[in-house]
Backbone atoms as SQL, in Angstrom:
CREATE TABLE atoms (id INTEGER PRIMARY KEY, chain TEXT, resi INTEGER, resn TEXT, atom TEXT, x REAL, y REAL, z REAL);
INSERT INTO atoms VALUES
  (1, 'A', 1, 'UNK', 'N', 4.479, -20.493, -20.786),
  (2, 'A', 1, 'UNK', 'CA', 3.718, -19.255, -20.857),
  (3, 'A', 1, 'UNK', 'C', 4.440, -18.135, -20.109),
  (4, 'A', 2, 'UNK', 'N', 5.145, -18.468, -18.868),
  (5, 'A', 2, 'UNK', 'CA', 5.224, -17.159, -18.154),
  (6, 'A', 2, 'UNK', 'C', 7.043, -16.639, -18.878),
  (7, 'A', 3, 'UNK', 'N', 7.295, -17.759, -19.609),
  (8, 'A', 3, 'UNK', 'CA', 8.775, -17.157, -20.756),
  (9, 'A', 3, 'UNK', 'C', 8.221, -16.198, -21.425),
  (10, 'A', 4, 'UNK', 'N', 6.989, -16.594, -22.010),
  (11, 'A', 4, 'UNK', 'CA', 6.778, -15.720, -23.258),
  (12, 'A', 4, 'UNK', 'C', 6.201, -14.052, -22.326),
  (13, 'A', 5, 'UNK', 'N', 5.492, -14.271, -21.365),
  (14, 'A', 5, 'UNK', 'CA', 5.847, -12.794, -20.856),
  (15, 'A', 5, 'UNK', 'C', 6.924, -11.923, -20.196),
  (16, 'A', 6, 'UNK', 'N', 7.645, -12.975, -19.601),
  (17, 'A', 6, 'UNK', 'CA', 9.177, -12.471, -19.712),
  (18, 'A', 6, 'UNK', 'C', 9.891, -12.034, -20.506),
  (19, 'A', 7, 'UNK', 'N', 9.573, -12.125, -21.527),
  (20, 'A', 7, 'UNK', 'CA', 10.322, -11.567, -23.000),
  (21, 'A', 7, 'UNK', 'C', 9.137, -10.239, -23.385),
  (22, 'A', 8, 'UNK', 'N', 8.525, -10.240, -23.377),
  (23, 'A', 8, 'UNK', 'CA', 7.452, -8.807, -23.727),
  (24, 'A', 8, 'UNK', 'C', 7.936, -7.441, -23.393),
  (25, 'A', 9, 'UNK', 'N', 7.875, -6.665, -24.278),
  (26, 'A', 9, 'UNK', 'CA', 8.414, -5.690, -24.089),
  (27, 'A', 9, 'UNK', 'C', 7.165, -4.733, -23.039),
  (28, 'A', 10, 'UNK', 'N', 7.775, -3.655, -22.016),
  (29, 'A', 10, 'UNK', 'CA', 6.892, -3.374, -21.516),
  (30, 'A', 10, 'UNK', 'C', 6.938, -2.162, -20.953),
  (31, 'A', 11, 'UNK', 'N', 5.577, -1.321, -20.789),
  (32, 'A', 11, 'UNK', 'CA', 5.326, 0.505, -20.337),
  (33, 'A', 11, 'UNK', 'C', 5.266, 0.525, -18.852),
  (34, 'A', 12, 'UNK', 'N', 6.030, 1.225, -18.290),
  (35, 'A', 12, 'UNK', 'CA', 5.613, 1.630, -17.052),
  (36, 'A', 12, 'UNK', 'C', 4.071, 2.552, -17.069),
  (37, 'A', 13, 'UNK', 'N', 3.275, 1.742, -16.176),
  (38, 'A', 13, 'UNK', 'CA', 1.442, 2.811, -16.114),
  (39, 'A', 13, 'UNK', 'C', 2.048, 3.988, -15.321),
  (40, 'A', 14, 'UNK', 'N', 1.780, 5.082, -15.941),
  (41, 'A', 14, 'UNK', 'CA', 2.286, 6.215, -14.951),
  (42, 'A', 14, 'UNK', 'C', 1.106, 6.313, -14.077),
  (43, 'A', 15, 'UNK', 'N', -0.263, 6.015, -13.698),
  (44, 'A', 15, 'UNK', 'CA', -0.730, 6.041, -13.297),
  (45, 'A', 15, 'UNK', 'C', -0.755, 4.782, -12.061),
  (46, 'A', 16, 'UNK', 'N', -0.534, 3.673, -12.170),
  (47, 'A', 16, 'UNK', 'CA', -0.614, 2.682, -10.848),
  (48, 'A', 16, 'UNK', 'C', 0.985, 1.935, -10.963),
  (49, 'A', 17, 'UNK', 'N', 1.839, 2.430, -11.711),
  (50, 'A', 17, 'UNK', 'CA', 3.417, 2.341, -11.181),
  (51, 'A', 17, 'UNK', 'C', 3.550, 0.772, -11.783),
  (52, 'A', 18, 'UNK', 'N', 3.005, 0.215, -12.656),
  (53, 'A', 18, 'UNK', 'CA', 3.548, -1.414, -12.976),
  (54, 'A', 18, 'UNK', 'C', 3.588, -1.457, -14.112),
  (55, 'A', 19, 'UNK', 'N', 4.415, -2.456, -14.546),
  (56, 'A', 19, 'UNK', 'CA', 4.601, -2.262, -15.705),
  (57, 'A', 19, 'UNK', 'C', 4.157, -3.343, -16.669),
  (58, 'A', 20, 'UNK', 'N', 3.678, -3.070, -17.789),
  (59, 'A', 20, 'UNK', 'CA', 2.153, -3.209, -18.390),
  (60, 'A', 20, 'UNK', 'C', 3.111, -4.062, -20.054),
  (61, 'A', 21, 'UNK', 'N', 2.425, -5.278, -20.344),
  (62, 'A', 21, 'UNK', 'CA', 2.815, -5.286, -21.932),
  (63, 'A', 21, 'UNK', 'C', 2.379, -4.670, -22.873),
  (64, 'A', 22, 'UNK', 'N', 3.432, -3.774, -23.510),
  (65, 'A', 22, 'UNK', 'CA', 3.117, -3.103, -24.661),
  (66, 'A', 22, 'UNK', 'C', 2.006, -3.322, -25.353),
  (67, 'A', 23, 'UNK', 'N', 1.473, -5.026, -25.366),
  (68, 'A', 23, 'UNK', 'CA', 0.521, -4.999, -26.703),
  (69, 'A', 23, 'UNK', 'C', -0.984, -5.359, -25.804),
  (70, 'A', 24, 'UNK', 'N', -1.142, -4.589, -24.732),
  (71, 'A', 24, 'UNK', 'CA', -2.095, -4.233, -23.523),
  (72, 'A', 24, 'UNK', 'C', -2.003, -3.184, -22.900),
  (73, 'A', 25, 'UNK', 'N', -0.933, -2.449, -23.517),
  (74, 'A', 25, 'UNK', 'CA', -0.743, -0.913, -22.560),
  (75, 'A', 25, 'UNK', 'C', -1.762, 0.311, -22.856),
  (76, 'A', 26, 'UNK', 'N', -2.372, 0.207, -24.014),
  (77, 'A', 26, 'UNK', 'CA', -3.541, 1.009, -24.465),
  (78, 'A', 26, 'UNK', 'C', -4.995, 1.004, -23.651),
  (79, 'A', 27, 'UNK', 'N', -5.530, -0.373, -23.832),
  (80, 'A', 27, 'UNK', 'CA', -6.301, -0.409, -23.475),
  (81, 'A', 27, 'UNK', 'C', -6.024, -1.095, -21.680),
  (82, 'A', 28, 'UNK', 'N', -5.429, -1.371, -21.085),
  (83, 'A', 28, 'UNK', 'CA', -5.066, -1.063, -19.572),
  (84, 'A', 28, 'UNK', 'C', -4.582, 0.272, -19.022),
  (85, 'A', 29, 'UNK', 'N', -3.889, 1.211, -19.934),
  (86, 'A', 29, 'UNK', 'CA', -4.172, 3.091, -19.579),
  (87, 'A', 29, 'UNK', 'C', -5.867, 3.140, -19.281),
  (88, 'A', 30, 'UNK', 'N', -6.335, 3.082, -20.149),
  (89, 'A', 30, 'UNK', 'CA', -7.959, 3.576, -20.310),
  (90, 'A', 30, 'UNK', 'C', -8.899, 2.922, -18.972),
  (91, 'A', 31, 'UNK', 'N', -8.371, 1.992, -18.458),
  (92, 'A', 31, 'UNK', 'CA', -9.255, 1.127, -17.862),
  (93, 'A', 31, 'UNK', 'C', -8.420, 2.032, -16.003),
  (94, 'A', 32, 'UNK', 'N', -7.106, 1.911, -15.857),
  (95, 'A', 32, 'UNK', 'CA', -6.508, 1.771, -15.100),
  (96, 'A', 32, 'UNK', 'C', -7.008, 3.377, -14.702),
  (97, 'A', 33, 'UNK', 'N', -6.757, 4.132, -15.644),
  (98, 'A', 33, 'UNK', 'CA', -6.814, 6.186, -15.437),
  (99, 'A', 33, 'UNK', 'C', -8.597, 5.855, -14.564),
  (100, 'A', 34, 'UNK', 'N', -9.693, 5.629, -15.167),
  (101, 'A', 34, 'UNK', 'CA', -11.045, 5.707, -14.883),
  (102, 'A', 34, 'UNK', 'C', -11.053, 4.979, -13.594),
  (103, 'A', 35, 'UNK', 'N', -10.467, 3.913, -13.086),
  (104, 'A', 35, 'UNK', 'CA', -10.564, 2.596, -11.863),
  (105, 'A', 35, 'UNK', 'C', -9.760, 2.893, -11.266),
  (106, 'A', 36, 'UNK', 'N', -8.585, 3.700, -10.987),
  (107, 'A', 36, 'UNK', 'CA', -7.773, 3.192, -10.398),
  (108, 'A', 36, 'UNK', 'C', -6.871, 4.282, -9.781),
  (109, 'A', 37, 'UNK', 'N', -6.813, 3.969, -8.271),
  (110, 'A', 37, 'UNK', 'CA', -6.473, 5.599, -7.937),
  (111, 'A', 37, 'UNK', 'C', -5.074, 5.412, -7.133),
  (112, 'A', 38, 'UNK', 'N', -4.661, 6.381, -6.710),
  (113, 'A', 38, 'UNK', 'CA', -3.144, 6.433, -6.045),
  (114, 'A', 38, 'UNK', 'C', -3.437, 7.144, -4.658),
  (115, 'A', 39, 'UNK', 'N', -3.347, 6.086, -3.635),
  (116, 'A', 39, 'UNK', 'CA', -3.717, 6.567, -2.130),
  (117, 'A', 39, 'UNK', 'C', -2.296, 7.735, -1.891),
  (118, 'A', 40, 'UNK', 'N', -3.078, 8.863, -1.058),
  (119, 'A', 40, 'UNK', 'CA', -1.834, 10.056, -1.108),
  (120, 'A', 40, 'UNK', 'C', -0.665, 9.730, -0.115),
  (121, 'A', 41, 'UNK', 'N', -0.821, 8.568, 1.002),
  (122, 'A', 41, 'UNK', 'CA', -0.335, 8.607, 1.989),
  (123, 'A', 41, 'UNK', 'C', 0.539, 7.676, 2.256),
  (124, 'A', 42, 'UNK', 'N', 0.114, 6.097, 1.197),
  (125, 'A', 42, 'UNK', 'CA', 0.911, 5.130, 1.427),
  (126, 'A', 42, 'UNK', 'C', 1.402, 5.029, 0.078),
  (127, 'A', 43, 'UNK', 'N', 0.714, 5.957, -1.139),
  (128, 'A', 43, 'UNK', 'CA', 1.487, 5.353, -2.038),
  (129, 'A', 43, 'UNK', 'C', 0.836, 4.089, -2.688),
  (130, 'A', 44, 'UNK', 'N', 0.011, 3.550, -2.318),
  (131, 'A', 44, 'UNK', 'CA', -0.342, 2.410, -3.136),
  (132, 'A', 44, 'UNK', 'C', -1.262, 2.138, -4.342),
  (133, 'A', 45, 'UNK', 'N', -1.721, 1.829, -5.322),
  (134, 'A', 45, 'UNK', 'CA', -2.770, 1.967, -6.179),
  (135, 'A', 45, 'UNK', 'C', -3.929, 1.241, -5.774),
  (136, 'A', 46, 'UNK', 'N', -5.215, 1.427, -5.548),
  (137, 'A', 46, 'UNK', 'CA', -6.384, 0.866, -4.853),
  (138, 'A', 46, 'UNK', 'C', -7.466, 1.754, -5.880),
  (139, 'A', 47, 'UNK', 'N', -8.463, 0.243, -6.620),
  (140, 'A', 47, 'UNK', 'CA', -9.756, 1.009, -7.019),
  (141, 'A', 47, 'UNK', 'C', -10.213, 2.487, -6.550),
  (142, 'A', 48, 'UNK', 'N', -10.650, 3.456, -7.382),
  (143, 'A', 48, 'UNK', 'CA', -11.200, 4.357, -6.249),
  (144, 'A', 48, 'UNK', 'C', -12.459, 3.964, -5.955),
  (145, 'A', 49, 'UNK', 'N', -13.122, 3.165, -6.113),
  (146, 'A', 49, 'UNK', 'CA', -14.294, 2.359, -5.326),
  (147, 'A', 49, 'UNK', 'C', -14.101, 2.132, -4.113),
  (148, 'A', 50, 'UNK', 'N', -12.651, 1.877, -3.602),
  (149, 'A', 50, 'UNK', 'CA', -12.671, 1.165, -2.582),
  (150, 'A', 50, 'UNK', 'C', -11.610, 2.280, -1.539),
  (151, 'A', 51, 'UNK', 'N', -11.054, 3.399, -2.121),
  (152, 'A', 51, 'UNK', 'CA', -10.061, 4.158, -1.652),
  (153, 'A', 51, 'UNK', 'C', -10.723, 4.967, -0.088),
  (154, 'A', 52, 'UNK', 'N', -11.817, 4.810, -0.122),
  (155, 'A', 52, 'UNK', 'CA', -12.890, 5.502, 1.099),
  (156, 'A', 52, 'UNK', 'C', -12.454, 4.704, 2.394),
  (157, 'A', 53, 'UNK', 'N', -12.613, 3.458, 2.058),
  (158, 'A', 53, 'UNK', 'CA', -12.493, 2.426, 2.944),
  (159, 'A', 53, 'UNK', 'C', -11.352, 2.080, 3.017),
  (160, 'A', 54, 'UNK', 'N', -10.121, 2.069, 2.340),
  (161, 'A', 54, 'UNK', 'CA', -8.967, 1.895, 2.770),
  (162, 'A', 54, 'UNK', 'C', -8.111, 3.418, 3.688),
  (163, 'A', 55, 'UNK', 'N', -8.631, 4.276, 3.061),
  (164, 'A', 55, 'UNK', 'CA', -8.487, 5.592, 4.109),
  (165, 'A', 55, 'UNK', 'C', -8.653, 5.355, 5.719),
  (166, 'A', 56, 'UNK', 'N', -10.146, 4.342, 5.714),
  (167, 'A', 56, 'UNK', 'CA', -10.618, 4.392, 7.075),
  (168, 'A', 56, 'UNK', 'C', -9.956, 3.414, 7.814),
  (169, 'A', 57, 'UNK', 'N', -9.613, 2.301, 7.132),
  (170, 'A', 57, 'UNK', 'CA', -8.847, 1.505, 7.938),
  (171, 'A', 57, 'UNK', 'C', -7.610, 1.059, 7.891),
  (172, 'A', 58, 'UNK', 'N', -7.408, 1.623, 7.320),
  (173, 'A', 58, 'UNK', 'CA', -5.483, 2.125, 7.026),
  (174, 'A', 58, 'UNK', 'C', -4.882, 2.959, 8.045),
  (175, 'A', 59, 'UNK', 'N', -5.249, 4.407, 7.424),
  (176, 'A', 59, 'UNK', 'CA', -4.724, 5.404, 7.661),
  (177, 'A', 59, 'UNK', 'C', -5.379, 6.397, 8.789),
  (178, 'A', 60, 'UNK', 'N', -6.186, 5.712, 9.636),
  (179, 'A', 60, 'UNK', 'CA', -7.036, 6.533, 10.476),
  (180, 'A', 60, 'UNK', 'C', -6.177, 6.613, 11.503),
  (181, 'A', 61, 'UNK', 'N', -6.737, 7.438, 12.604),
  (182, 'A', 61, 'UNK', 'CA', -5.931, 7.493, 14.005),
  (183, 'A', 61, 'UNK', 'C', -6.271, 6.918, 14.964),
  (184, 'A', 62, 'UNK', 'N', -5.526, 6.266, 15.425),
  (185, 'A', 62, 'UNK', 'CA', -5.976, 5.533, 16.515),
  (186, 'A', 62, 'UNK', 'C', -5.237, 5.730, 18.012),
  (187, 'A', 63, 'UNK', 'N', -5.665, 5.473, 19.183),
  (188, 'A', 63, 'UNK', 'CA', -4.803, 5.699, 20.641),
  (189, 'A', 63, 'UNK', 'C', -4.434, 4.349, 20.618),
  (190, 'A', 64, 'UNK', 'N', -3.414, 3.882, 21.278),
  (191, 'A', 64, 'UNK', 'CA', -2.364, 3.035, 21.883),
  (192, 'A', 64, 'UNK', 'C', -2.812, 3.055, 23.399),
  (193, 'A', 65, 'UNK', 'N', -2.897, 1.697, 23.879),
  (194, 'A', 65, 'UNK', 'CA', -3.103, 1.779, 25.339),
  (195, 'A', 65, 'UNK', 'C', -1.602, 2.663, 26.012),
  (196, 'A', 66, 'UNK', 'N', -0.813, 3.242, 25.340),
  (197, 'A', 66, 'UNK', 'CA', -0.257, 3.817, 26.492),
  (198, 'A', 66, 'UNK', 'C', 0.297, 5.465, 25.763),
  (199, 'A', 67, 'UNK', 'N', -1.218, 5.689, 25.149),
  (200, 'A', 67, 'UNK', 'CA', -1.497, 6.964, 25.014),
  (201, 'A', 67, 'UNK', 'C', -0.626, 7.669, 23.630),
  (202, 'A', 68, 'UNK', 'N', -0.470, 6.763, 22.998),
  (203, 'A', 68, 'UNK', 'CA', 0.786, 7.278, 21.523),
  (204, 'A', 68, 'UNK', 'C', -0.801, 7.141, 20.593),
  (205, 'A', 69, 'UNK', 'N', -0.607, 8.510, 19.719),
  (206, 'A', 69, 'UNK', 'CA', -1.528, 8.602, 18.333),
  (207, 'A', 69, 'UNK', 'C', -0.439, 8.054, 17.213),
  (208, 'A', 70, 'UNK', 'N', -0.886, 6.830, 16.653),
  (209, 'A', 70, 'UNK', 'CA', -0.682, 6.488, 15.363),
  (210, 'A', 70, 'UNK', 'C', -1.523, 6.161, 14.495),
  (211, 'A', 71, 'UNK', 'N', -1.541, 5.908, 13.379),
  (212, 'A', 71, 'UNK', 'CA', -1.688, 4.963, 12.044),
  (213, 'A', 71, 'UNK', 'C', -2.331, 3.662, 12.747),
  (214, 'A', 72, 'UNK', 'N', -3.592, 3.514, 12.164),
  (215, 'A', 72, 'UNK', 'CA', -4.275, 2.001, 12.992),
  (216, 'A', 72, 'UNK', 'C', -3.297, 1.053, 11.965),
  (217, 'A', 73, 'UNK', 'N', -2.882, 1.219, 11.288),
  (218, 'A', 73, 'UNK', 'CA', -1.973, 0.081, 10.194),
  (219, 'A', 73, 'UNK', 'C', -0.634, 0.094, 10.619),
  (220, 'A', 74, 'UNK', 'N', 0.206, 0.799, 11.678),
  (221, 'A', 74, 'UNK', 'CA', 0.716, 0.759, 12.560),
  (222, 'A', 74, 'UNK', 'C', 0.949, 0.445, 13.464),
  (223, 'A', 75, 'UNK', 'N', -0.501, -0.032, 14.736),
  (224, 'A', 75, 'UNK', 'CA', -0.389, -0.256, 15.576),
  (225, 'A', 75, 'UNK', 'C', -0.401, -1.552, 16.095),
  (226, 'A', 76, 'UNK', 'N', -0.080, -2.439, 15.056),
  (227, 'A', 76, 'UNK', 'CA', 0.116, -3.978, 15.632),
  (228, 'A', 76, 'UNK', 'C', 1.481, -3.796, 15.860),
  (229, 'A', 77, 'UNK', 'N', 2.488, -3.217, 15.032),
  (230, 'A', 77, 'UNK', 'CA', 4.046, -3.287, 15.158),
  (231, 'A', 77, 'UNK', 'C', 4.572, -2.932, 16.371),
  (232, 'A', 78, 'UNK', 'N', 3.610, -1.285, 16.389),
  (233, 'A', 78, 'UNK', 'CA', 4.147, -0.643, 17.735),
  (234, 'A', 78, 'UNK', 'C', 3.960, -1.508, 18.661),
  (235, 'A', 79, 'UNK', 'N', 2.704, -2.125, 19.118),
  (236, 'A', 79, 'UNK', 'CA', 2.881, -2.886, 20.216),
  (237, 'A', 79, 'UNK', 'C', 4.106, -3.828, 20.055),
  (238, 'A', 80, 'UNK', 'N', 3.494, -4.649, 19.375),
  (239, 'A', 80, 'UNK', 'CA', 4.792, -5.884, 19.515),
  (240, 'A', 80, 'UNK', 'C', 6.482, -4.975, 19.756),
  (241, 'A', 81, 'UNK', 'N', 6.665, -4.289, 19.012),
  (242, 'A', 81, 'UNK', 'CA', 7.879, -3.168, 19.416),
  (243, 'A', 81, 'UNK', 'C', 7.737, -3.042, 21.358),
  (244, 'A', 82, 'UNK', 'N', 6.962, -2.731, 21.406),
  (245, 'A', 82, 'UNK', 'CA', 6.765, -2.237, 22.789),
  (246, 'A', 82, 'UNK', 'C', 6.562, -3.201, 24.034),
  (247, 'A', 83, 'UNK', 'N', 5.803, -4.367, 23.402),
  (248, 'A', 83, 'UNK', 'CA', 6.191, -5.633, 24.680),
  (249, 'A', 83, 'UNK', 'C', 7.456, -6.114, 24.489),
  (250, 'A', 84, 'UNK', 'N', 8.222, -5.856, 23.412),
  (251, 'A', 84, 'UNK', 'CA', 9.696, -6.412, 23.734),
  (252, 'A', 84, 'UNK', 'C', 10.511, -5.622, 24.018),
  (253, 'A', 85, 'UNK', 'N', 10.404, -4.399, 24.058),
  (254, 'A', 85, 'UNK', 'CA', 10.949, -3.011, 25.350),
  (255, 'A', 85, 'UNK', 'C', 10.410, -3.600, 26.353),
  (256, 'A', 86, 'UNK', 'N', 9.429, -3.713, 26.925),
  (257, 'A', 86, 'UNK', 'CA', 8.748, -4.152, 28.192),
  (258, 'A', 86, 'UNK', 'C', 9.719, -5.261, 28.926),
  (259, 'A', 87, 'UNK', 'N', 9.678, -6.566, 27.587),
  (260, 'A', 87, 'UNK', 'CA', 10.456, -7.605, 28.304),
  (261, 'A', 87, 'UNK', 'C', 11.422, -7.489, 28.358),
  (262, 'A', 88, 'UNK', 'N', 12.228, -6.275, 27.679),
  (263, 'A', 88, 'UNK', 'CA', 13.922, -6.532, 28.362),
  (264, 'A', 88, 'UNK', 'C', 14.596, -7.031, 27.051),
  (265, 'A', 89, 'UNK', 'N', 13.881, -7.317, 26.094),
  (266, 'A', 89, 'UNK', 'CA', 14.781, -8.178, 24.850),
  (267, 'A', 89, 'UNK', 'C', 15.091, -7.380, 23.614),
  (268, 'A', 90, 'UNK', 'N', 14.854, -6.134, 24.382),
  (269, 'A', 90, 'UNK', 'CA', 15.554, -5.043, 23.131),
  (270, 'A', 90, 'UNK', 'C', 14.491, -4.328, 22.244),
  (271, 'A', 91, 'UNK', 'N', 14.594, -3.830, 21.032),
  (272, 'A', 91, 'UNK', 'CA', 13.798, -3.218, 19.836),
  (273, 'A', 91, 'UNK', 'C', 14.064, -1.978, 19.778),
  (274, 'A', 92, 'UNK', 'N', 13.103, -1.395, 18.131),
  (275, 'A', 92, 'UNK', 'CA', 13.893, 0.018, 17.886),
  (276, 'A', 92, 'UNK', 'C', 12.572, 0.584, 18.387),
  (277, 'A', 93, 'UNK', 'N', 12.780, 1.801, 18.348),
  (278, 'A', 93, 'UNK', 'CA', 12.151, 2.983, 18.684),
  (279, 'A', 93, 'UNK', 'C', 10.844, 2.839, 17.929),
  (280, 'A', 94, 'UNK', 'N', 9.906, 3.467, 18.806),
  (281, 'A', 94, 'UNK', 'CA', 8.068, 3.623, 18.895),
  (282, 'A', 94, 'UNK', 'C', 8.171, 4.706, 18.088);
């Protein structure tokens, strides 16, 4: 099965960026344009049902215990970035 979709010819959705088999690209436009939205910030395609709530816990702002405003979807890295500045074992920039 997954040969025979490997061989399918296929549309890029200009709307959620993947690319779709031709003999489903009609009726997945129609479905995808009405459902389906393009977050402005990360770029990703997410229901717009659900784009409210990925705003909020994505892309919100959050403080850093040592006072840096980022991206709460950010701030697991920064730390870990930042206890290994702490320990001495190197990392890139906050």
């Amino acid at each position: 099965m997954a040969e025979f979709l490997d061989d399918q010819e296929t549309r890029l959705c200009d709307n959620c960026k993947k690319e779709i088999p031709v003999f489903n690209f009609t009726i997945h436009e129609i479905h995808c344009q009405r459902n389906i939205g393009m977050c402005p910030i990360c770029k990703e395609p997410f229901p717009k049902s659900d784009m409210e709530t990925h705003m909020a816990a994505e892309h919100c702002q959050v403080t850093c215990k040592c006072n840096k405003k980022l991206e709460k979807r950010l701030l697991k890295k920064h730390e870990v970035l930042k206890t290994e500045l702490e320990a001495g074992r190197g990392g890139s920039s906050l």
